[in-house]
N, C-alpha and C positions, 0 to 999 in steps of 0.2 A: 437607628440603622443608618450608617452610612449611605449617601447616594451614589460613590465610585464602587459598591458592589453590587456586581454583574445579577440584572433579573430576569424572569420568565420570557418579559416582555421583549429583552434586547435580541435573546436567543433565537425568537420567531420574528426577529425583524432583521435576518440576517439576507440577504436579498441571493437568489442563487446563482447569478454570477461569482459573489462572494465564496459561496459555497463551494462551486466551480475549481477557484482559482486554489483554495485550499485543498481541495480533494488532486489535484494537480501536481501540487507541491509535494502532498504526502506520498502520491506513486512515484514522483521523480527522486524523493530520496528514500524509499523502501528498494527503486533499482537498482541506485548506487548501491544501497547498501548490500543488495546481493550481489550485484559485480564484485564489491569489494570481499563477499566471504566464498565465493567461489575460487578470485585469485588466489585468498590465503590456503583456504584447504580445496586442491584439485581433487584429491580422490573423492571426500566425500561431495562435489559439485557433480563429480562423471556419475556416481549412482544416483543420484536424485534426477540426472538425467534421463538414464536409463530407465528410470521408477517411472517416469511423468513417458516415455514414450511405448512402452510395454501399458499405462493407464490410455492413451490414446489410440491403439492396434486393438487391445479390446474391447475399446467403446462401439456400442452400434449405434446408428443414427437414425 
């Protein structure tokens, strides 16, 4: 077995600042990448709009 593949041990020694910084990373380009699919298609971006604030007027708290 190889010692440059990834084991149990490295995955739980990944320190959470680490963790932090990728979980970070991953919302800042799952944004973009919605910015970018609402520019290309507006119509379907206005009903998903619409969908998520008709889900928020019926929520009760």
């Amino acid at each position: 077995m190889p010692d440059d593949q990834p084991t149990a041990e490295d995955d739980t020694a990944e320190t959470a600042a680490q963790r932090r910084a990728r979980r970070a990373q991953f919302l800042r380009d799952l944004n973009e990448a919605r910015e970018l699919r609402d520019r290309v298609q507006p119509r379907r971006a206005r009903a998903a709009r619409m969908r998520q604030q008709m889900r928020m007027r019926t929520f009760r708290w």
